[in-house]
N, C-alpha and C positions, 0 to 999 in steps of 0.2 A: 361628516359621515354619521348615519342615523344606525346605531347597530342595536335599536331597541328589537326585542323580540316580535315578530309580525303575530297578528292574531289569528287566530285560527279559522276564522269565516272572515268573507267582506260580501259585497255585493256586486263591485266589479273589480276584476285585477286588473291592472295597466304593467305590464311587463317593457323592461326599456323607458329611462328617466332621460333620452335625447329633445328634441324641440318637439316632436310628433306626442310624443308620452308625456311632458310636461304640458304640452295646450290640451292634452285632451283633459287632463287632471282637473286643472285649472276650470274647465268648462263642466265638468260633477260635481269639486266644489262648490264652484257659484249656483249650481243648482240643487247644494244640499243633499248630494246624492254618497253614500257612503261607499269608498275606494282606500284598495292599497295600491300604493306604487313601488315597484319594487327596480333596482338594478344592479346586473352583474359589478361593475365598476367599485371600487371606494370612492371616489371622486368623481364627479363631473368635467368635462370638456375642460380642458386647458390650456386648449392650445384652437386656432384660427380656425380652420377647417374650412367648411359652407362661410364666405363670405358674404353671397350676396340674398338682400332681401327686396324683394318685387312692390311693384305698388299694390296687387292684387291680394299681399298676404301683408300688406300696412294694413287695407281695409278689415281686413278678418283679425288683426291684431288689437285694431280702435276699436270692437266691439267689444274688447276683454281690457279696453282705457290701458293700451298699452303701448301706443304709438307716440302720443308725448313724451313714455320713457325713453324708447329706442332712438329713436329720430337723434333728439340732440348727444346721443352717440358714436353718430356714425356721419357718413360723409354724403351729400345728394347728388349724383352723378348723371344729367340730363342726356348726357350725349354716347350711345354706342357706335363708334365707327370701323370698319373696315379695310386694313391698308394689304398692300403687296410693294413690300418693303416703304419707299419712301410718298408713293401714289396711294391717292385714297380712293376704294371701290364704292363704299358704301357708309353714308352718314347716314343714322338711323335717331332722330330728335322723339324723347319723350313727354317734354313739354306740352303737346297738343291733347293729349289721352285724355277723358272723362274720368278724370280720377280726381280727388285732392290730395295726390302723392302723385305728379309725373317726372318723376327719375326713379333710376334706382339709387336703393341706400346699401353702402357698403358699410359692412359693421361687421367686426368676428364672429364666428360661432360661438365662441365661447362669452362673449359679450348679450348675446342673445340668451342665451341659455341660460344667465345671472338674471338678465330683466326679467325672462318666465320664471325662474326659481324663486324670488322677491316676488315676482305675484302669486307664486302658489302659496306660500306662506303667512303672505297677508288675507289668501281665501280658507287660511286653518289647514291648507295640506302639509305633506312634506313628503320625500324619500326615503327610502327603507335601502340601507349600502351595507355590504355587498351581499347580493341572493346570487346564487346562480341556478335559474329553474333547469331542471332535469327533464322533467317529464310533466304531460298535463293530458290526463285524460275528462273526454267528455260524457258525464253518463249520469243517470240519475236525478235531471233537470238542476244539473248544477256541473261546476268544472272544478277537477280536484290538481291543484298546483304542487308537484313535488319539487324542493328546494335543497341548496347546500349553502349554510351561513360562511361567515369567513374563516373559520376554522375545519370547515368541511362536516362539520352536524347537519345533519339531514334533519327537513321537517316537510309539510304540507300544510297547504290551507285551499280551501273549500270558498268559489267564488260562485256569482249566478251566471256574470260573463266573463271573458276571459278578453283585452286589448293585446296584440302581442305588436308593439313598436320597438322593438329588439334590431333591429338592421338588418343586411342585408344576408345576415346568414344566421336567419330568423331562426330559435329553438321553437317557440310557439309555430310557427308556419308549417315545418318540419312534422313536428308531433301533431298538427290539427292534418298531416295529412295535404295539405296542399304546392300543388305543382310553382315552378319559380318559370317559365315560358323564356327563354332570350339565348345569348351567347355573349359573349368578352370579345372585346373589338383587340384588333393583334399588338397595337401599340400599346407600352404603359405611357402613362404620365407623371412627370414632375409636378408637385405643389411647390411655393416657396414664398414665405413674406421675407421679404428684403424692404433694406433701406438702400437707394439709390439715386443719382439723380439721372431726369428722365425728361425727353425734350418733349414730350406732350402734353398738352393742359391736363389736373387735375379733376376735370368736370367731362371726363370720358372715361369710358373703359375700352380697351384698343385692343383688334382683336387681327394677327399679323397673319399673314397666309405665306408657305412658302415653301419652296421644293422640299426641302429637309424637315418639314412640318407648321402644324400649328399654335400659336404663341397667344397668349391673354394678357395683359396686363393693366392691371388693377388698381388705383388709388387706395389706401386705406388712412382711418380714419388715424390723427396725430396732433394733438397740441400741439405737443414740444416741440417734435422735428416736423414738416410734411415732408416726409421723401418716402415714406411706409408704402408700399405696392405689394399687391399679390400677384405672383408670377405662376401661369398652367402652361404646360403645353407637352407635347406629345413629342418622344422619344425609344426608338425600338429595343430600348434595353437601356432602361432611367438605372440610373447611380440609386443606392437604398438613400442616403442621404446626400443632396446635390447641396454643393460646397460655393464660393464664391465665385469661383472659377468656371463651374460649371453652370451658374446663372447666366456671368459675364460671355462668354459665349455663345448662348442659344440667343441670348439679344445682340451679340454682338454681329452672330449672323442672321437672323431671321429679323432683327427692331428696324428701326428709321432710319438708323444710321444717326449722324449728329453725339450730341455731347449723352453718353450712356456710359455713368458708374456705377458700379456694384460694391457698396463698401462692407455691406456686413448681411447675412443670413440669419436673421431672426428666431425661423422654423422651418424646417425642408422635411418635403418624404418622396414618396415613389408609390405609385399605385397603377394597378389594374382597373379598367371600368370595363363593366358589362350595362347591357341593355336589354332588360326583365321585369317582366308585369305577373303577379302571382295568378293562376286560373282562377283563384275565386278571392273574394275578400270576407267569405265569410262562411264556417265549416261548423253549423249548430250555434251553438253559442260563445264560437270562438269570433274574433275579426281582429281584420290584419289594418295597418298603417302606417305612413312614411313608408321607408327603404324596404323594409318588412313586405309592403307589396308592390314597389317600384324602383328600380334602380336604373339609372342612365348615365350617358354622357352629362358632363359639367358644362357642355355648349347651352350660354345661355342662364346659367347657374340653377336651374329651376328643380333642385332636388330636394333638399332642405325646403323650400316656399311650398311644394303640392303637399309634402309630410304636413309642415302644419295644416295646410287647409284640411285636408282628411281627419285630421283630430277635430279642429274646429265644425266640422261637419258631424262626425260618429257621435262626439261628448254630448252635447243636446239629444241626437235621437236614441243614444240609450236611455239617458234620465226619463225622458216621454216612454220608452218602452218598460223601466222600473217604474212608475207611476201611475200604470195602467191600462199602458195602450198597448193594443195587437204587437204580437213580436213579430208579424210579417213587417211591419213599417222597418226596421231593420234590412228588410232586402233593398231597401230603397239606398243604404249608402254605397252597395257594388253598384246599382245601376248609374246610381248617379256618378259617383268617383273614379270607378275604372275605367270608365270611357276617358274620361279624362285623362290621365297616368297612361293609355294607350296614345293619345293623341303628344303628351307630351314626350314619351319616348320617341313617338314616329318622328316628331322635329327635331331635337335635339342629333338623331340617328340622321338626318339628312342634313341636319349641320355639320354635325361632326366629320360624314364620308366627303360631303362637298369642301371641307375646309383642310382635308386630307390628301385628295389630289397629288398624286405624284407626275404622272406623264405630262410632259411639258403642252402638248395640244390640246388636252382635259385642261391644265391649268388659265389656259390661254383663253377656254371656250369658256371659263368660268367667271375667269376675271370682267369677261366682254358681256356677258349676260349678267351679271351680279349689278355692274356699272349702270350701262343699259334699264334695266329693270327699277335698281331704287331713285330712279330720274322720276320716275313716276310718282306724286305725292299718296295716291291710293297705297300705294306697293311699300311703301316707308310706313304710311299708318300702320295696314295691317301687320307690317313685320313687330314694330311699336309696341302693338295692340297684343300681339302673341307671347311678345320674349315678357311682358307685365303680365301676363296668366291673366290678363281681364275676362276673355273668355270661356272662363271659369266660372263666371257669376252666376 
């Protein structure tokens, strides 16, 4: 925890130290550009969270030489398939992709968020723990940040832009005045890394369909043991903390069937997800990124992957707009990103209600076109092609 005094002016504030606020950092550093970053937290992520990272945000990662770090961290998972119970709907291979990363890599959040924190440090940044900003007016061709340190001392500081990667119940979005556009889908969801044994290769992520709901499970990365999975899935009333028993279960009805134990719970929660795209990403000299201006379903895991790309995108085009260039070039990261974070909630949102299904005749009509459909080599690329954010380029 950094509890130096913040300074009284910067140039740009980055509010929220998550994956989105640390790549954008990271991208002002390298370009010499003077910032604070500040976060509500004392600490950073410590626990799993956002497992999965895409090929599309490897690529945007190897620009900031940071894929050689991650990679031999985490696990490369070529194959997403789709079962109903013990039949498989739908094999979806990433190995074919234009990429030089076709899998995804499964790696914790909090493992992520160590490799960008070790890069900001080695670019001369760091964190500023714990602020919590209050209020942020914009006025005066500048943005004045009101704060409470950890003892609840109030201060301000005086920026030219304002980043607000704060999540999804953004104070920067709030105070810049801008709309959050979606709803909360009616189900919560269980998160849970367990240790388990699991009668599916480790070079898939398996993704279960079935009356009682939707199931993911996860390989994660493990020396010592491999049995490490992250387990998602949808539940009309999740347990705060699901228990061994309550993993054992939801696989025991919804998995493969075959040899499935659950010996131990690592970390469990329970959540809500909504699906919301902010009206604007950008109110003067304030802009929004990550969760700040997108939140969805975890079908797909692509929430955590767009946050960084919108950092990796904004960080470069403020430094070009501090260094001299027109601050219209700035309307170009709404144009360019929100189309984007629209597109990706619209999928994720027709994944999630398709893999939701309850009537048994919807299920049936889904199972037979899902089957049907990814028989088709085109229909497997492109699905490939989407759930890796490639076209995003």
């Amino acid at each position: 925890m950094n509890t130096t005094p913040l300074p009284r002016t910067t140039t740009i504030a980055i509010v929220g130290a998550g994956p989105a606020g640390l790549t954008a950092a990271i991208t002002l550093a390298d370009a010499g550009i003077d910032f604070v970053l500040l976060d509500r937290l004392a600490q950073g992520a410590n626990t799993s969270r956002a497992a999965v990272v895409h090929a599309r945000t490897l690529e945007v990662l190897a620009e900031l030489g940071l894929d050689t770090e991650l990679i031999p961290r985490g696990i490369q998972v070529p194959i997403f398939r789709v079962h109903d119970g013990a039949r498989t709907l739908a094999k979806i291979q990433f190995g074919g992709l234009p990429t030089a990363y076709p899998y995804t890599l499964m790696v914790p959040q909090d493992t992520t968020e160590e490799v960008l924190l070790e890069r900001l440090h080695r670019a001369g940044g760091q964190v500023h723990r714990p602020y919590q900003v209050t209020r942020i007016t914009d006025e005066n061709d500048g943005v004045t940040i009101e704060y409470t340190d950890a003892v609840g001392v109030a201060g301000t500081i005086r920026a030219d832009y304002v980043i607000g990667a704060d999540g999804m119940h953004s104070v920067v979005r709030d105070q810049a005045g801008i709309g959050f556009t979606g709803a909360a889908y009616p189900e919560s969801f269980v998160l849970a890394d367990v240790r388990m044994t699991w009668p599916i290769a480790r070079d898939e992520v398996a993704l279960h369909l079935s009356p009682e709901g939707v199931t993911v499970v996860a390989p994660l990365p493990d020396a010592d043991q491999p049995d490490r999975y992250r387990v998602v899935a949808t539940l009309d009333d999740a347990p705060e903390h699901p228990t061994v028993a309550d993993i054992q279960t939801i696989l025991d009805t919804r998995g493969p069937g075959g040899d499935v134990k659950v010996t131990e719970v690592l970390w469990s929660s329970r959540f809500r997800v909504h699906h919301r795209v902010a009206d604007r990403y950008r109110a003067g000299r304030i802009l929004l990124a990550g969760d700040a201006a997108h939140v969805h379903s975890p079908a797909g895991g692509q929430g955590m992957n767009t946050g960084i790309q919108d950092a990796a995108f904004l960080g470069p085009l403020l430094a070009r707009v501090v260094r001299g260039e027109p601050e219209t070039l700035l309307d170009t990261y709404e144009t360019t990103r929100r189309p984007v974070a629209l597109e990706v909630v619209a999928f994720t949102d027709r994944m999630t209600r398709m893999a939701t299904l309850r009537p048994r005749p919807a299920r049936l009509l889904r199972n037979t076109v899902l089957s049907l459909a990814t028989r088709i080599p085109a229909v497997r690329t492109r699905l490939a092609f989407r759930i890796a954010e490639l076209q995003t380029r």
